[in-house]
C-alpha positions as a Markdown table, in Angstrom:
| # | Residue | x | y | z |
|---|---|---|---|---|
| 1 | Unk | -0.3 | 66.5 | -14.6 |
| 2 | Unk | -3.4 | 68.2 | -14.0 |
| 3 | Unk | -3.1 | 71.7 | -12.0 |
| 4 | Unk | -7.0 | 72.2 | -11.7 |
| 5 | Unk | -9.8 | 69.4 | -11.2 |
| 6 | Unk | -13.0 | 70.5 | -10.6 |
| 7 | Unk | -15.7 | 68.1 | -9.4 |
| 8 | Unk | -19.3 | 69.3 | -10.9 |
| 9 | Unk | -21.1 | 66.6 | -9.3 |
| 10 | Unk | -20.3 | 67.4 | -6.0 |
| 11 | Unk | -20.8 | 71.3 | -6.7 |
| 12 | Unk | -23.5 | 70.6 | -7.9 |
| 13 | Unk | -25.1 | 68.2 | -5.0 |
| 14 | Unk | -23.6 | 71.0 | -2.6 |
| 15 | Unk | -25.5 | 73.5 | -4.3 |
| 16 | Unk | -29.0 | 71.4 | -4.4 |
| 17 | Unk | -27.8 | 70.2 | -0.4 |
| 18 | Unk | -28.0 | 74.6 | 0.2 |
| 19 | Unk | -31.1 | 75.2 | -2.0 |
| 20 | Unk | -33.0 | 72.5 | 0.0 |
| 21 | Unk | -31.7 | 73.6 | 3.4 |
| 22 | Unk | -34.7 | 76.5 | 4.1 |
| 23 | Unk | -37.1 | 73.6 | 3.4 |
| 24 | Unk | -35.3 | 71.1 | 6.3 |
| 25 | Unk | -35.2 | 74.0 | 8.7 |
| 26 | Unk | -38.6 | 75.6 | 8.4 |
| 27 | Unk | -40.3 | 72.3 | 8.4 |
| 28 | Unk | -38.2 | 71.4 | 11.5 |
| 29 | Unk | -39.1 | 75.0 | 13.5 |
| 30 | Unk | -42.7 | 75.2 | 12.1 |
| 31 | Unk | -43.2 | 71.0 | 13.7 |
| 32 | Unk | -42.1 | 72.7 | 16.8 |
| 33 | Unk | -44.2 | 76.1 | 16.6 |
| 34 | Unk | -47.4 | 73.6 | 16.6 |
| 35 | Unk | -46.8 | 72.3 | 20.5 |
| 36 | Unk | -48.9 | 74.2 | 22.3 |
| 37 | Unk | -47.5 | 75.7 | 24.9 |
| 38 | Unk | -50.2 | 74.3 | 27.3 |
| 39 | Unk | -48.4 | 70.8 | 27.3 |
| 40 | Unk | -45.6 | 71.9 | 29.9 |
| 41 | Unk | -47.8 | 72.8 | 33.4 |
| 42 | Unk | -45.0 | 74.7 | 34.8 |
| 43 | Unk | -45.0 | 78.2 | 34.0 |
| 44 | Unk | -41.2 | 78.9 | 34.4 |
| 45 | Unk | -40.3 | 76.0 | 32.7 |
| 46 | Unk | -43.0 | 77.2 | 29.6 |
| 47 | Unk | -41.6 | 80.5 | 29.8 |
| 48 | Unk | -37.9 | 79.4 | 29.2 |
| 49 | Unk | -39.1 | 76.7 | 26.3 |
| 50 | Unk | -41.0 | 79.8 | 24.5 |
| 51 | Unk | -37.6 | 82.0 | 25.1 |
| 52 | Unk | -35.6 | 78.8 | 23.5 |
| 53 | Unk | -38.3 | 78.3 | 20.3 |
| 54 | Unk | -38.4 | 82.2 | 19.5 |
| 55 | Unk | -34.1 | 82.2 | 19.9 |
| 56 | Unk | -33.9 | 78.7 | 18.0 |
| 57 | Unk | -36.4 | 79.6 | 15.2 |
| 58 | Unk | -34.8 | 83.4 | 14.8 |
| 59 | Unk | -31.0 | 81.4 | 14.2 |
| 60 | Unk | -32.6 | 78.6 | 12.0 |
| 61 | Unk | -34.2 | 81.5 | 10.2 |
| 62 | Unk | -31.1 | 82.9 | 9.6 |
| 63 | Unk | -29.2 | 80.0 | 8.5 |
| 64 | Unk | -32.0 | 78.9 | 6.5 |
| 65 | Unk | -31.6 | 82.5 | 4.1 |
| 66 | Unk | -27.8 | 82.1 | 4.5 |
| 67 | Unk | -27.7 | 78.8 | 3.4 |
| 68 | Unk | -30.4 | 79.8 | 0.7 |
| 69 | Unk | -27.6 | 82.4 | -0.2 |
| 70 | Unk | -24.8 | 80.1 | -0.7 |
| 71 | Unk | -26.7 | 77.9 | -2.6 |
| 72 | Unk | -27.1 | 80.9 | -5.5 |
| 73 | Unk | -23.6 | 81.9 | -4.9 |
| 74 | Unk | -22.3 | 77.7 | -5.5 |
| 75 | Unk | -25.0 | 78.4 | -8.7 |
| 76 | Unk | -22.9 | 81.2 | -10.0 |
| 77 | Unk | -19.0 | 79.3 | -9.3 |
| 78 | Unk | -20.6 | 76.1 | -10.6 |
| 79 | Unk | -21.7 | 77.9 | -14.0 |
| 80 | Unk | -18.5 | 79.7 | -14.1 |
| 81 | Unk | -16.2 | 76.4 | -13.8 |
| 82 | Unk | -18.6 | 74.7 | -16.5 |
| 83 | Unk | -18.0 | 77.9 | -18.9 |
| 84 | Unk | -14.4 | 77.6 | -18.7 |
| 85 | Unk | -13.9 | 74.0 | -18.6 |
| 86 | Unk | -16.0 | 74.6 | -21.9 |
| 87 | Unk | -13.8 | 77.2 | -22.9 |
| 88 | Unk | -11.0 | 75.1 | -22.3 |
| 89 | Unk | -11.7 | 72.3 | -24.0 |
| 90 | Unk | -12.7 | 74.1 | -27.4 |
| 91 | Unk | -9.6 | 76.1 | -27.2 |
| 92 | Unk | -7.6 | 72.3 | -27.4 |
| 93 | Unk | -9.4 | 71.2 | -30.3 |
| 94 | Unk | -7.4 | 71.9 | -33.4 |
| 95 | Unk | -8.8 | 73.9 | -35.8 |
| 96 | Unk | -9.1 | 73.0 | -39.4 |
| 97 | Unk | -6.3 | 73.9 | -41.5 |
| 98 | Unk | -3.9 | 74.3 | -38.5 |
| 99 | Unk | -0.6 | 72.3 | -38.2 |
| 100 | Unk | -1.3 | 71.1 | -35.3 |
């Protein structure tokens, strides 16, 4: 019975899935930066969507560098697992002249 199973493909499409997240995020704040404010003729209501963009693009900033961060951090576990899963199986192999 195995006690530890590792999947590197999905670490690994997690850790791409992180590194690509600041990409998805900017490019969805910046598309909404480029409406001029000039399209909504109500000042209050202008007023409020500015207050929303400047909140919203401050948290998708955030979870952009966050997710950037947990992206490098997967990078370090994943390379770690691969090392001793490496390890691991070298360690199994018998050695020449053994009576294994």
């Amino acid at each position: 019975m195995t006690d530890v199973r590792i999947d590197f493909d999905a670490m690994s499409a997690s850790r791409h899935a992180y590194a690509n997240m600041r990409t998805m995020l900017e490019d969805a704040t910046g598309a909404l930066a480029n409406v001029s404010g000039s399209a909504v003729p109500q000042d209050e209501l202008r007023r409020r969507l500015e207050d929303l963009h400047e909140s919203w693009g401050g948290g998708m900033k955030k979870l952009a560098r966050y997710a950037e961060d947990a992206g490098a951090g997967l990078e370090g576990i994943l390379e770690a697992f691969q090392g001793l899963d490496s390890e691991l199986g070298a360690s199994m192999v018998p050695q020449e002249g053994s009576s294994a």
